[in-house]
mmCIF file as gemmi writes it, N, C-alpha and C atoms, coordinates in Angstrom:
data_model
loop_
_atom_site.group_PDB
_atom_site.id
_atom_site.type_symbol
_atom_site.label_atom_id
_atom_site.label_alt_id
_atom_site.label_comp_id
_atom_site.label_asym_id
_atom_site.label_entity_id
_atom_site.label_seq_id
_atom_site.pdbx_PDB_ins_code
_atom_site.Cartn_x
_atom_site.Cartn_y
_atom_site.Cartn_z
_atom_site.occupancy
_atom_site.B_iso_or_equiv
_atom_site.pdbx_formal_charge
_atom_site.auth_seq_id
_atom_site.auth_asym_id
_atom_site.pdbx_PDB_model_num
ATOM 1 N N . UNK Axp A 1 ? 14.032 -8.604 -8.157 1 0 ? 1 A 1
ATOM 2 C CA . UNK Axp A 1 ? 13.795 -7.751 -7.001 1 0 ? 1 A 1
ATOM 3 C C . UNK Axp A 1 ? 12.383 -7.189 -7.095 1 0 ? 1 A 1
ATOM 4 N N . UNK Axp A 2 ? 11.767 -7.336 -5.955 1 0 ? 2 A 1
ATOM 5 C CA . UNK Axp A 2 ? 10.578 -6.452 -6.009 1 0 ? 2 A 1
ATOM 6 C C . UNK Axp A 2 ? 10.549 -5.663 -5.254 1 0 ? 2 A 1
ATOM 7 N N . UNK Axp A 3 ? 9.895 -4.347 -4.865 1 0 ? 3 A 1
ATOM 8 C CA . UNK Axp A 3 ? 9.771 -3.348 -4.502 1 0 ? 3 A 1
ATOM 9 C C . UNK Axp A 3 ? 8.357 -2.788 -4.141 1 0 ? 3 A 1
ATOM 10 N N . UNK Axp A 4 ? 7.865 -1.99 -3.471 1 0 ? 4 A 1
ATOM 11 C CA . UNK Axp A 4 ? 6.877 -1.297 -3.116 1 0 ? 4 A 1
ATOM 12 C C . UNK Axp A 4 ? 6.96 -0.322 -2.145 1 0 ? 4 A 1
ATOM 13 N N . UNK Axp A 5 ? 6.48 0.959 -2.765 1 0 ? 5 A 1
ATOM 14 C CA . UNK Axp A 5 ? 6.751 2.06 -1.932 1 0 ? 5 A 1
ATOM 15 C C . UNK Axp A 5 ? 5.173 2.219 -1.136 1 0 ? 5 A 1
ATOM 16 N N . UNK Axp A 6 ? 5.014 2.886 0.025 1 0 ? 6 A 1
ATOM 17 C CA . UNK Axp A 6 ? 4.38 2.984 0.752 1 0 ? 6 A 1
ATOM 18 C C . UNK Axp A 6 ? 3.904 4.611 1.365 1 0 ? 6 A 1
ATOM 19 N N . UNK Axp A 7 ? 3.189 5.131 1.367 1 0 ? 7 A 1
ATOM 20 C CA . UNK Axp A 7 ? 3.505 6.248 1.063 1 0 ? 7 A 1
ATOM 21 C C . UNK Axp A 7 ? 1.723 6.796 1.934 1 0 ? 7 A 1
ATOM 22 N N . UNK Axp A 8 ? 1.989 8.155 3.304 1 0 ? 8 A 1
ATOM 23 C CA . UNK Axp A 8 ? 0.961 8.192 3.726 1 0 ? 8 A 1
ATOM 24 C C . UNK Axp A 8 ? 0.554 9.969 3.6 1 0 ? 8 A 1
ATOM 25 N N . UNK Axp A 9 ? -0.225 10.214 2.95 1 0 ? 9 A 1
ATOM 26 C CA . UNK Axp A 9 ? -0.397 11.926 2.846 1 0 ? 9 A 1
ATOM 27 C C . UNK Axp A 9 ? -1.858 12.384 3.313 1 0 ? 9 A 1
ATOM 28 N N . UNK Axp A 10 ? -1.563 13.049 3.661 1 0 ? 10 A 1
ATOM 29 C CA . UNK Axp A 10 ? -2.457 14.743 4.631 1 0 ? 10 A 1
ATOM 30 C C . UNK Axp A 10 ? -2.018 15.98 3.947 1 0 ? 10 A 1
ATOM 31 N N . UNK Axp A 11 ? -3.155 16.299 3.701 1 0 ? 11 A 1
ATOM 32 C CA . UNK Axp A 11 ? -3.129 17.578 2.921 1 0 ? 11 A 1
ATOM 33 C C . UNK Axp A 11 ? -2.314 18.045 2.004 1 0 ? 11 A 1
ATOM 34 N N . UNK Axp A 12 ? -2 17.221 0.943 1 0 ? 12 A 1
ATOM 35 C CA . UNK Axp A 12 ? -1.246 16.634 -0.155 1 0 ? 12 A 1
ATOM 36 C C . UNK Axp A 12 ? 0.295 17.302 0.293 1 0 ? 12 A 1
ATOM 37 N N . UNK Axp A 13 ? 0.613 16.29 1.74 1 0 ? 13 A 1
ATOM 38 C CA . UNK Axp A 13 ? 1.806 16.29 1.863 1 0 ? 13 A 1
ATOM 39 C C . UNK Axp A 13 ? 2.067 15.214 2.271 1 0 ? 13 A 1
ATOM 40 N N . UNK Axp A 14 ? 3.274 14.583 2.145 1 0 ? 14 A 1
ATOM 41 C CA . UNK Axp A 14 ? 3.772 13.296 2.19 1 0 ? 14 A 1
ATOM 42 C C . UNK Axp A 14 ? 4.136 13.12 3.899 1 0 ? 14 A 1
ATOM 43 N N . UNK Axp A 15 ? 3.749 12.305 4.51 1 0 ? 15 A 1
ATOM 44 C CA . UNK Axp A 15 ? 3.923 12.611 6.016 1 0 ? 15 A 1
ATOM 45 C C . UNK Axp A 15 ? 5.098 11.09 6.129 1 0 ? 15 A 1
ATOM 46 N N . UNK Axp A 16 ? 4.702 10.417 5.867 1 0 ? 16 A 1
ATOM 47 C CA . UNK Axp A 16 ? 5.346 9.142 6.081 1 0 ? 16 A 1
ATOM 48 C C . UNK Axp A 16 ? 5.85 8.226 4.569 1 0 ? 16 A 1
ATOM 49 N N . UNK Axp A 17 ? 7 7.837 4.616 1 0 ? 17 A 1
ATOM 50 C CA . UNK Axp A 17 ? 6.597 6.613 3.502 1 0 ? 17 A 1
ATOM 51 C C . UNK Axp A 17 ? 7.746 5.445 3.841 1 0 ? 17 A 1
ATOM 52 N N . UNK Axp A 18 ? 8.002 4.576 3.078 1 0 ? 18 A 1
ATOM 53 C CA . UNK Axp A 18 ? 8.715 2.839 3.441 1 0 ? 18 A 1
ATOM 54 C C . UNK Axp A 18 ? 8.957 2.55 2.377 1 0 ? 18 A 1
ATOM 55 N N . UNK Axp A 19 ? 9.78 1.848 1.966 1 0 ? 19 A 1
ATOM 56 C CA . UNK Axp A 19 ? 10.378 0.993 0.619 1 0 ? 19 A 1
ATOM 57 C C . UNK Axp A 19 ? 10.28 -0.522 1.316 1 0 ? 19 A 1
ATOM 58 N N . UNK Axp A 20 ? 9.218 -1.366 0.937 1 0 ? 20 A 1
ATOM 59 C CA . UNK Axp A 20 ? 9.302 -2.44 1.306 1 0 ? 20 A 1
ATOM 60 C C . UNK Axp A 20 ? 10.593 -3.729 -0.016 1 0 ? 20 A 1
ATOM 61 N N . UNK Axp A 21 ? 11.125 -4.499 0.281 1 0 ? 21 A 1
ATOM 62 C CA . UNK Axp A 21 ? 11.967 -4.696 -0.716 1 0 ? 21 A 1
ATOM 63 C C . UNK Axp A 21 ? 11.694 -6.402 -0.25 1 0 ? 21 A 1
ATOM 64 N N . UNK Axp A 22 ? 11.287 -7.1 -1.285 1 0 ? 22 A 1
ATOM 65 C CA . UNK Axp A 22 ? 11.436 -8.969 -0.545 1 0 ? 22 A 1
ATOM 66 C C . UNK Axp A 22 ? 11.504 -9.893 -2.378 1 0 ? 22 A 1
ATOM 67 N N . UNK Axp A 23 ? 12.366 -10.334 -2.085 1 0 ? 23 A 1
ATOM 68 C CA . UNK Axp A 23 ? 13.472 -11.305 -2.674 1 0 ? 23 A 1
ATOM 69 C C . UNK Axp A 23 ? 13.054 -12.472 -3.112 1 0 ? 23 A 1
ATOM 70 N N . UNK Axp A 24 ? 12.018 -13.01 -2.376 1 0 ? 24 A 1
ATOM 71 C CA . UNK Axp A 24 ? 11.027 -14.614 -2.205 1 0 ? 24 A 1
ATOM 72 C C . UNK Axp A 24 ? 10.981 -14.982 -3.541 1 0 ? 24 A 1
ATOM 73 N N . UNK Axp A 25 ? 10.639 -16.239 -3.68 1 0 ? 25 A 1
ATOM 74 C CA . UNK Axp A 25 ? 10.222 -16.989 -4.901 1 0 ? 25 A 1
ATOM 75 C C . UNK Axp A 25 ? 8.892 -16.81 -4.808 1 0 ? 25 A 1
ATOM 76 N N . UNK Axp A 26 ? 8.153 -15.964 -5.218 1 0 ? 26 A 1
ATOM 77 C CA . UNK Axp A 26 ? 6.615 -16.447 -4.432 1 0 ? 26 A 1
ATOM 78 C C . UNK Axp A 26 ? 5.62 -15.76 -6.159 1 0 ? 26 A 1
ATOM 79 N N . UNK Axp A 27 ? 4.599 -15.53 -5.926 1 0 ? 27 A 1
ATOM 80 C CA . UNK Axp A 27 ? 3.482 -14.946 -6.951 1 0 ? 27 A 1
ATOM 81 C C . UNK Axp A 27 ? 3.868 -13.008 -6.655 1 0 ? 27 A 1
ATOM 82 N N . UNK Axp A 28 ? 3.256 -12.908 -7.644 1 0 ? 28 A 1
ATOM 83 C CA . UNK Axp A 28 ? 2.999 -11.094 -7.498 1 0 ? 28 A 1
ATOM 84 C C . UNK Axp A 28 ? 1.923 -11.262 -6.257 1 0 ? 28 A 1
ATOM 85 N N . UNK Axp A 29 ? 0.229 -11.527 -6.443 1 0 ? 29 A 1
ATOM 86 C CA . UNK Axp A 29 ? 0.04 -11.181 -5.431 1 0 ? 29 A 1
ATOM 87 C C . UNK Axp A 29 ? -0.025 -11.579 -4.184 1 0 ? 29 A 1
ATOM 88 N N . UNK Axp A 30 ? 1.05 -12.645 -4.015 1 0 ? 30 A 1
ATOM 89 C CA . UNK Axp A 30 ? 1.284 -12.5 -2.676 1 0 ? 30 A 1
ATOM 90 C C . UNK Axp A 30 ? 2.577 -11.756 -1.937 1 0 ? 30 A 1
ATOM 91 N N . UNK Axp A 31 ? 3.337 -11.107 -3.114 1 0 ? 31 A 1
ATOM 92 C CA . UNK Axp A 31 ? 4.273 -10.556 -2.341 1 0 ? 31 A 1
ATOM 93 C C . UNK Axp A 31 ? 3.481 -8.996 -2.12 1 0 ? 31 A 1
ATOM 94 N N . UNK Axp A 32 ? 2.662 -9.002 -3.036 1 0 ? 32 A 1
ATOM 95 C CA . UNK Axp A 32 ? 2.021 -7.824 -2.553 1 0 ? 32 A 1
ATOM 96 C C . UNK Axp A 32 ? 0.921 -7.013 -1.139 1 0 ? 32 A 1
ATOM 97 N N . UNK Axp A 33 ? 0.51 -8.44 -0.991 1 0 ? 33 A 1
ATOM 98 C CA . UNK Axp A 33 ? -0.074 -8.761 0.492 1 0 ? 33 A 1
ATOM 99 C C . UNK Axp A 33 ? 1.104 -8.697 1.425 1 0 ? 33 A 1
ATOM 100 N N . UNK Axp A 34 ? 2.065 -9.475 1.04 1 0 ? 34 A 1
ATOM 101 C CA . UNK Axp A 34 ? 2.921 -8.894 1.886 1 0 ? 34 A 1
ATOM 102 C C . UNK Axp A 34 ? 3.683 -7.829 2.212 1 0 ? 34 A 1
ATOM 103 N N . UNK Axp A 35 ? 3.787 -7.233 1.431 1 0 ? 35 A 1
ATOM 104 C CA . UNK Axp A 35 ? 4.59 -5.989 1.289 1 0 ? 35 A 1
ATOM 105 C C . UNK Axp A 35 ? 3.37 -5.037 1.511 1 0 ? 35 A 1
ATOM 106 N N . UNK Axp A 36 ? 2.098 -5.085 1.579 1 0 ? 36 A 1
ATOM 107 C CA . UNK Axp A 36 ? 1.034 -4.115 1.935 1 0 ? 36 A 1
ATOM 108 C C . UNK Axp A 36 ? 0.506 -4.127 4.022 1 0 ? 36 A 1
ATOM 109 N N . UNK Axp A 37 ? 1.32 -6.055 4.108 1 0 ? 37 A 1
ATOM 110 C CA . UNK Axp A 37 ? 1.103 -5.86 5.835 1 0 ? 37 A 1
ATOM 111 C C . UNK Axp A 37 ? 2.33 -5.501 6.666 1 0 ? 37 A 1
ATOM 112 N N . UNK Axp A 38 ? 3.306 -5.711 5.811 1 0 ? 38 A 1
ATOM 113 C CA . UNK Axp A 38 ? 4.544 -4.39 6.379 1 0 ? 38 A 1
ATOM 114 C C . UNK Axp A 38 ? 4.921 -3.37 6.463 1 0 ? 38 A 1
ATOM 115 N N . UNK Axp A 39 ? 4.005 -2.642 5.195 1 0 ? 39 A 1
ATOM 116 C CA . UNK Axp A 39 ? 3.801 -1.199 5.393 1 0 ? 39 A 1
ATOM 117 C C . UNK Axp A 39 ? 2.821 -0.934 6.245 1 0 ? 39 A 1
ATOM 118 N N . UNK Axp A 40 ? 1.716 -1.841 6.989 1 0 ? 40 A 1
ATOM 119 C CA . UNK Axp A 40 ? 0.771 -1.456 7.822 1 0 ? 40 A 1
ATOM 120 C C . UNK Axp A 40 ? 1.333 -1.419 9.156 1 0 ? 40 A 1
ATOM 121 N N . UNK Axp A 41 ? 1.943 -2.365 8.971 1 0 ? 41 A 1
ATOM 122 C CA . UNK Axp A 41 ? 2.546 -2.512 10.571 1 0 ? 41 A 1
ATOM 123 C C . UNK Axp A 41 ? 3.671 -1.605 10.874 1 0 ? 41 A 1
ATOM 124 N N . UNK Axp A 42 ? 4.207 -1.169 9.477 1 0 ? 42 A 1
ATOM 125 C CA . UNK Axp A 42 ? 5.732 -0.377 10.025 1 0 ? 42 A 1
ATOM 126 C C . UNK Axp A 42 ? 4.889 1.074 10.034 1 0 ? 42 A 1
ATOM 127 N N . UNK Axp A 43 ? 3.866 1.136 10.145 1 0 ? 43 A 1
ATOM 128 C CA . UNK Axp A 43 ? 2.743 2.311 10.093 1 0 ? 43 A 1
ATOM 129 C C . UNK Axp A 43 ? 2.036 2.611 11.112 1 0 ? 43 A 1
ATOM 130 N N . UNK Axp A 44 ? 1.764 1.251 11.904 1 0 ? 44 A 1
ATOM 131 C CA . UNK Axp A 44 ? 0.798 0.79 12.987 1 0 ? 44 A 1
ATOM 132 C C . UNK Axp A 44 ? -0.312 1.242 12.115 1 0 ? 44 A 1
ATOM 133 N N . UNK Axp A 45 ? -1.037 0.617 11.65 1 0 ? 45 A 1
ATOM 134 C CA . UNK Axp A 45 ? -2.428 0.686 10.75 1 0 ? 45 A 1
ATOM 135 C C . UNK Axp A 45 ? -2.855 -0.626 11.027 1 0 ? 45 A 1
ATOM 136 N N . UNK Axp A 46 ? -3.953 -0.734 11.106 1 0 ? 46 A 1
ATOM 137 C CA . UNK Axp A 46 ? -5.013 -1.857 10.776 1 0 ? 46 A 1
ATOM 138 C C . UNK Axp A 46 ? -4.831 -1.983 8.897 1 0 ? 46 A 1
ATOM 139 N N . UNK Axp A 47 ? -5.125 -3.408 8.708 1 0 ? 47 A 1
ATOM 140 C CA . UNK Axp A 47 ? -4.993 -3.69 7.315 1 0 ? 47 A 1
ATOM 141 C C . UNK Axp A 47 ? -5.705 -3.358 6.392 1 0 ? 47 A 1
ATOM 142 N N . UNK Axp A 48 ? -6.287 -2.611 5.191 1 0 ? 48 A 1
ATOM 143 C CA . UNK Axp A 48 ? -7.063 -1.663 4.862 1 0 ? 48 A 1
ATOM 144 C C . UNK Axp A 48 ? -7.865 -3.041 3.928 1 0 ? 48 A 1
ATOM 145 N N . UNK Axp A 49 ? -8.845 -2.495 3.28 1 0 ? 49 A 1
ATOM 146 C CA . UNK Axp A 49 ? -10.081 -3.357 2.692 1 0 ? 49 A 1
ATOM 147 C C . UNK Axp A 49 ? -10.05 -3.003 1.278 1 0 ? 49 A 1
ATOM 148 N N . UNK Axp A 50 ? -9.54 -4.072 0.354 1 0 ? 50 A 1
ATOM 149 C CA . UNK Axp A 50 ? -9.103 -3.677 -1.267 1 0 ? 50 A 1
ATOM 150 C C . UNK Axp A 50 ? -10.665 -3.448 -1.875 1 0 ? 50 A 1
ATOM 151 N N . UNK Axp A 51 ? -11.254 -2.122 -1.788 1 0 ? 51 A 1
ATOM 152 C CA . UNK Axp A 51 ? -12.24 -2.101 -2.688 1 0 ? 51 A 1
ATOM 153 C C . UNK Axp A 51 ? -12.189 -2.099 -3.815 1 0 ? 51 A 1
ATOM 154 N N . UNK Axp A 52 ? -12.853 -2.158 -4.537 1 0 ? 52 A 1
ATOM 155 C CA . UNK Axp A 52 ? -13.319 -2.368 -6.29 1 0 ? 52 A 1
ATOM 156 C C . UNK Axp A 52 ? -12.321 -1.341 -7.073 1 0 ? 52 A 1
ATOM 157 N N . UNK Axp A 53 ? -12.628 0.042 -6.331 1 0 ? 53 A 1
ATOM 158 C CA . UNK Axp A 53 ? -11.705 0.899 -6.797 1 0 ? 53 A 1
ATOM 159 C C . UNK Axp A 53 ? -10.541 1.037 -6.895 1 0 ? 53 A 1
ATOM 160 N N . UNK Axp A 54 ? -9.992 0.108 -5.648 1 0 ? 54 A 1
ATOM 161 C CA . UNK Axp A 54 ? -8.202 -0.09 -5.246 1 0 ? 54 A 1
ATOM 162 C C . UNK Axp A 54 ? -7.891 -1.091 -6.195 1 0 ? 54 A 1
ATOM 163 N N . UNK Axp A 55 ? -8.682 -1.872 -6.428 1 0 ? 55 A 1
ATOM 164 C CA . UNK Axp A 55 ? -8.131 -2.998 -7.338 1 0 ? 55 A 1
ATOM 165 C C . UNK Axp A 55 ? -7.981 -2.731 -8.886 1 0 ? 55 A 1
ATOM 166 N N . UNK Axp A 56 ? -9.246 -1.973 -9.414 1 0 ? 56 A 1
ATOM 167 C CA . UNK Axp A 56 ? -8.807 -1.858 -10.847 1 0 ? 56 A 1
ATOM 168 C C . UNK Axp A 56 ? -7.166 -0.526 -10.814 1 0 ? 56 A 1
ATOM 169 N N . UNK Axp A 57 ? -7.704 0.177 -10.048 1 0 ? 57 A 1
ATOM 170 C CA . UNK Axp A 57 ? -6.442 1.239 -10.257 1 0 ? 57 A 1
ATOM 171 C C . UNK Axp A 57 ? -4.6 0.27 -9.899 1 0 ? 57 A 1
ATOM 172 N N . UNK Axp A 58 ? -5.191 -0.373 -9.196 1 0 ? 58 A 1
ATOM 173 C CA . UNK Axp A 58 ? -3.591 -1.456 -8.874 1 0 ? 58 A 1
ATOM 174 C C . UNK Axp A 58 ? -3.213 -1.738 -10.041 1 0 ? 58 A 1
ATOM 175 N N . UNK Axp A 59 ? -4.2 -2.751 -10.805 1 0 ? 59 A 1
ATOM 176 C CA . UNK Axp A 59 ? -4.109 -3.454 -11.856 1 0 ? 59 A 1
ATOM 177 C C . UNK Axp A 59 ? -3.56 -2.463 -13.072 1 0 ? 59 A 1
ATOM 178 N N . UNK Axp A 60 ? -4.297 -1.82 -13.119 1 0 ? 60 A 1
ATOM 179 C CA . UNK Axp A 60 ? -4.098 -0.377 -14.147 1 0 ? 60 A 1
ATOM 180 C C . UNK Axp A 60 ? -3.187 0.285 -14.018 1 0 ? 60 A 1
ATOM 181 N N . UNK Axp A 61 ? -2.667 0.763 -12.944 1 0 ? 61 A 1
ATOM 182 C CA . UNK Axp A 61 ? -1.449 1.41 -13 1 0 ? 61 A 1
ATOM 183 C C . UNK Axp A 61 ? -0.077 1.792 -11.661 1 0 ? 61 A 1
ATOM 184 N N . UNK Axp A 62 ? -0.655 0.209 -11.513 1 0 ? 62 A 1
ATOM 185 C CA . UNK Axp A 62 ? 0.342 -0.387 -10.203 1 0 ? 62 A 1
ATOM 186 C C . UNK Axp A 62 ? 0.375 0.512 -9.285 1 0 ? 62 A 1
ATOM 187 N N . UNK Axp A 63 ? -0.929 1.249 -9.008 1 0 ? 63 A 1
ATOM 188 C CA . UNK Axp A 63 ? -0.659 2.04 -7.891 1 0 ? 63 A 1
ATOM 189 C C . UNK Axp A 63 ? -1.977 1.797 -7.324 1 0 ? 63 A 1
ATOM 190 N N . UNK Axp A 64 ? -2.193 2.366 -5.705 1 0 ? 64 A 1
ATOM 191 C CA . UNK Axp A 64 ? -3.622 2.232 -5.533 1 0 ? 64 A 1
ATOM 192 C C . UNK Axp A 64 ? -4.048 3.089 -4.069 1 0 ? 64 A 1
ATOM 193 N N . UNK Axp A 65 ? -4.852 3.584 -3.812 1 0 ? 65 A 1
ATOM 194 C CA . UNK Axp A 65 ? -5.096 4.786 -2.603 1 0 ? 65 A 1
ATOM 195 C C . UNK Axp A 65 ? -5.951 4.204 -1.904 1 0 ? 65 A 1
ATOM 196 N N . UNK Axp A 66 ? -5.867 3.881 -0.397 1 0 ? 66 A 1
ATOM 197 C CA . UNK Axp A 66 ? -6.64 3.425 0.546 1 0 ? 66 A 1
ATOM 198 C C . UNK Axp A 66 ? -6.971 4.757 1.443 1 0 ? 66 A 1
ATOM 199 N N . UNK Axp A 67 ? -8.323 5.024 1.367 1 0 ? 67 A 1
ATOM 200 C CA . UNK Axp A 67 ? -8.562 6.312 2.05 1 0 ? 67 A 1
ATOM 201 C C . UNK Axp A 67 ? -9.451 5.988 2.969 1 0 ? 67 A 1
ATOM 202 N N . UNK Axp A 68 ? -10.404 6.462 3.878 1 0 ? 68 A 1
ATOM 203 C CA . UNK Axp A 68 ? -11.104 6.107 5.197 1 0 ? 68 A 1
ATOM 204 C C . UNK Axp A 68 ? -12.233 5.336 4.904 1 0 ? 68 A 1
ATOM 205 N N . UNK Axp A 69 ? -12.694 5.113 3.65 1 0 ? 69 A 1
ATOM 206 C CA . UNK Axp A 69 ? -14.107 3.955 3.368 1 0 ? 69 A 1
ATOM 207 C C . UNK Axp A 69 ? -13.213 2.4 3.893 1 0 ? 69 A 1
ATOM 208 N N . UNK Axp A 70 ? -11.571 2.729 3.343 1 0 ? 70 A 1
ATOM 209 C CA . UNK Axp A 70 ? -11.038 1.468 3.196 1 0 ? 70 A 1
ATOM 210 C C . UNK Axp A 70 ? -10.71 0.397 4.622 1 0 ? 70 A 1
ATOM 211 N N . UNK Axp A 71 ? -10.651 1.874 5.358 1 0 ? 71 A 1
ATOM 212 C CA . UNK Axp A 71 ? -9.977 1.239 7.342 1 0 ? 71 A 1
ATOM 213 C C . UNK Axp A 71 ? -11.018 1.325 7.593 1 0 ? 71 A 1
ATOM 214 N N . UNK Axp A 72 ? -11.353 0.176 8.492 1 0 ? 72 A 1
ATOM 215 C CA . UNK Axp A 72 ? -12.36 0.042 9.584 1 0 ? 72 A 1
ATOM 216 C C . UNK Axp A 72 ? -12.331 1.086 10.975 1 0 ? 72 A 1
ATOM 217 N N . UNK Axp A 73 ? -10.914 1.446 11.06 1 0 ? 73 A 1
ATOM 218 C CA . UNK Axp A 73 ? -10.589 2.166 12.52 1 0 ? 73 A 1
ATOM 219 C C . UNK Axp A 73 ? -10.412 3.974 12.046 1 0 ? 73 A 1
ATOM 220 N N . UNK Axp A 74 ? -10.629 4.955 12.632 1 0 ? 74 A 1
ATOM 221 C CA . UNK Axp A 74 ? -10.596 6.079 11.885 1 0 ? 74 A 1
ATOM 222 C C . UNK Axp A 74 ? -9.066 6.113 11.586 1 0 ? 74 A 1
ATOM 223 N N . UNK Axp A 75 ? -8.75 7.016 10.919 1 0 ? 75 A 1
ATOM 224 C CA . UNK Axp A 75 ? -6.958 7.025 10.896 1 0 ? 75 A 1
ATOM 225 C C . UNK Axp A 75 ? -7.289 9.396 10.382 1 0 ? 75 A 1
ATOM 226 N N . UNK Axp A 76 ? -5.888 9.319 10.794 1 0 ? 76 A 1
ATOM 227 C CA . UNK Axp A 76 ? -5.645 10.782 10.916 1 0 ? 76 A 1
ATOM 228 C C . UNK Axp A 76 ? -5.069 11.309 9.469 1 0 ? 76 A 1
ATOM 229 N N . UNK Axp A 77 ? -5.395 10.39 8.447 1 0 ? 77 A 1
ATOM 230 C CA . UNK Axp A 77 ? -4.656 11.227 7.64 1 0 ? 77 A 1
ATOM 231 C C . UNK Axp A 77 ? -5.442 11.091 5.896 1 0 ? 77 A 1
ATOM 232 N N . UNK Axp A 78 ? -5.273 11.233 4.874 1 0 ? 78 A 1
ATOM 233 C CA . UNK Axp A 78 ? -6.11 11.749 3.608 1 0 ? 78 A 1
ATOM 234 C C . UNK Axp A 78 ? -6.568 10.274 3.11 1 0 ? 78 A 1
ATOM 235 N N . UNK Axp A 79 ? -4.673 9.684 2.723 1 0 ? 79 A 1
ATOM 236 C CA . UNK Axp A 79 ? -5.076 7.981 2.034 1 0 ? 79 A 1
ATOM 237 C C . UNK Axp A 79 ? -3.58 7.64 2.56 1 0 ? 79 A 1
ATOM 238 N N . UNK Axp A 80 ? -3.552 6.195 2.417 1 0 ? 80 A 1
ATOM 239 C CA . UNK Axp A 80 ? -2.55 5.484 2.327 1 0 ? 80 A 1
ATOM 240 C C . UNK Axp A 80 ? -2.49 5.269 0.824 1 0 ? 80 A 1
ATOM 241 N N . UNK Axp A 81 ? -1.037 5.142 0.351 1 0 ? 81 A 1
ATOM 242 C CA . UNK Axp A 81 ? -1.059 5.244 -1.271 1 0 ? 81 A 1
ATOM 243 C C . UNK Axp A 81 ? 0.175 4.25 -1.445 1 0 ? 81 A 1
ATOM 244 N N . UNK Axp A 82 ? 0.249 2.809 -2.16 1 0 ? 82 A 1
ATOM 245 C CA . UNK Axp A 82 ? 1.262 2.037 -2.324 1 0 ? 82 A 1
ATOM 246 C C . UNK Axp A 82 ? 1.394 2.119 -4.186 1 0 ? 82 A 1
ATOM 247 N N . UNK Axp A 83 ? 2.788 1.936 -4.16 1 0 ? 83 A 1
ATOM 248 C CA . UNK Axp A 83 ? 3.024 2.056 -5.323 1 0 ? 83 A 1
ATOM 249 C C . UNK Axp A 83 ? 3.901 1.07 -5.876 1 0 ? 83 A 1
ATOM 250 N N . UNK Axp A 84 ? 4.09 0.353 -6.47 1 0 ? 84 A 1
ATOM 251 C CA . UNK Axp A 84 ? 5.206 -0.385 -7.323 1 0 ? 84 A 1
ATOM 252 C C . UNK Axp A 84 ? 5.956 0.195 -7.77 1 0 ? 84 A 1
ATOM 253 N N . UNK Axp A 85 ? 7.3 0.07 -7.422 1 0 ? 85 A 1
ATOM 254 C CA . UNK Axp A 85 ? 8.6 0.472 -7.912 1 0 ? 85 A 1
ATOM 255 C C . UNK Axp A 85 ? 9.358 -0.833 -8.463 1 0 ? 85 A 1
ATOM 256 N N . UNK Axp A 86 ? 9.402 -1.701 -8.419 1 0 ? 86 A 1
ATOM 257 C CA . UNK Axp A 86 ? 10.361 -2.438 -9.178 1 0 ? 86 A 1
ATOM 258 C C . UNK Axp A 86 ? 9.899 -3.907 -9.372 1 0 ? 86 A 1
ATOM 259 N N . UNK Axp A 87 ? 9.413 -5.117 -10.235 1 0 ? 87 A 1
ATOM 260 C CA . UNK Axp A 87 ? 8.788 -5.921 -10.342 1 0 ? 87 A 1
ATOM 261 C C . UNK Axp A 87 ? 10.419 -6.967 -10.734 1 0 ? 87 A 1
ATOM 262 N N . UNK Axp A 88 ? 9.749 -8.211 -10.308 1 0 ? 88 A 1
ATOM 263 C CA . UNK Axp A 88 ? 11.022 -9.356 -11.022 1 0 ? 88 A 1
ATOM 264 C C . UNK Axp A 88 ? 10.486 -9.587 -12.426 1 0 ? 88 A 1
């Protein structure tokens, strides 16, 4: 089972979040692409831009914060923050 929580905060309060959950035979990172464009869409977000910074912190500690350098479109809120909850 894999898992990924989704998680959107403003003013270090949790406004929104999603448990994405998918089953597939597939790689880590592509279930992670996927599970990062279903939390966009079950968000209505544009798809955010994995900078340098999102990536080592993913790698490092399966978590990672997309904040307004990351969206091209403004968005109303601090970061988008995905997290790994459960790996196969």
């Amino acid at each position: 089972m894999f898992r990924m929580w989704g998680k959107i905060w403003k003013d270090n309060h949790l406004l929104r979040d999603i448990v994405i959950e998918n089953n597939k035979e597939d790689t880590r990172t592509h279930k992670v692409f996927e599970a990062l464009d279903e939390i966009c869409y079950a968000f209505d977000l544009g798809k955010p831009i994995w900078l340098d910074s999102c990536v080592a912190d993913f790698r490092k500690h399966s978590r990672a914060r997309f904040t307004k350098d990351s969206f091209i479109e403004q968005i109303d809120f601090d970061y988008l923050e995905i997290q790994m909850i459960e790996e196969d």
